[in-house]
C-alpha positions as CSV (number, residue, x, y, z in Angstrom):
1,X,110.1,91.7,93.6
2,X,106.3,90.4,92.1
3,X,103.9,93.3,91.1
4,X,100.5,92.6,91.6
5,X,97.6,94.0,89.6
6,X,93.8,94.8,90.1
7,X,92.6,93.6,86.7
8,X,89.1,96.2,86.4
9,X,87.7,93.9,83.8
10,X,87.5,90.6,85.6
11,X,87.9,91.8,89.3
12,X,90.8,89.5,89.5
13,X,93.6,90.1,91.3
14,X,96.8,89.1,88.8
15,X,100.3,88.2,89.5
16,X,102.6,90.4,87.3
17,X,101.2,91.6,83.3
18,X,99.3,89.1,82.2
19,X,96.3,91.4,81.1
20,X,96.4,94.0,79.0
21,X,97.5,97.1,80.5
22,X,94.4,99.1,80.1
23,X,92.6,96.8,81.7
24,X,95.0,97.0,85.0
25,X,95.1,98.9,87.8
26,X,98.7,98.9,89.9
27,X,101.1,97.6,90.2
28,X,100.8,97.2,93.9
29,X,103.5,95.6,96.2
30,X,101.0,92.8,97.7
31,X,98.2,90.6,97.1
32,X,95.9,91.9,99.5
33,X,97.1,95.6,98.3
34,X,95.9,95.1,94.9
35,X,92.5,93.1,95.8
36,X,91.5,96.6,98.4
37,X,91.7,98.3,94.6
38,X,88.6,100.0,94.0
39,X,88.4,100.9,97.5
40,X,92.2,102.6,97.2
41,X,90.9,104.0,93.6
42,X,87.8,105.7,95.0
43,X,89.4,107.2,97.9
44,X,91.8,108.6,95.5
45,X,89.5,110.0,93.6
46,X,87.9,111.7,96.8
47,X,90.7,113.0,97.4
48,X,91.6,114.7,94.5
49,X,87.9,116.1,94.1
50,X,88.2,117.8,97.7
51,X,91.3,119.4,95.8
52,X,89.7,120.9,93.4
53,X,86.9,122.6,95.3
């Protein structure tokens, strides 16, 4: 099965590691997953700010 990354450096989307991994977001299970990343990310972090309050 491919994993697909959200590379945060280069806004590219990336098929498998071929970054560095602190430069990655994911791994996500589609192209189109990983490409909706900062959106995902941020509603993430929404989320787990409404948590805390």
């Amino acid at each position: 099965m491919t994993e697909w990354f959200y590379n945060i450096k280069t806004g590219e989307v990336e098929e498998g590691r071929q970054s560095l991994a602190s430069d990655l977001d994911g791994p996500f299970a589609s192209r189109e997953e990983a490409a909706k990343a900062p959106e995902i990310i941020a509603e993430r972090s929404r989320q787990w700010e409404s948590e805390d309050d």
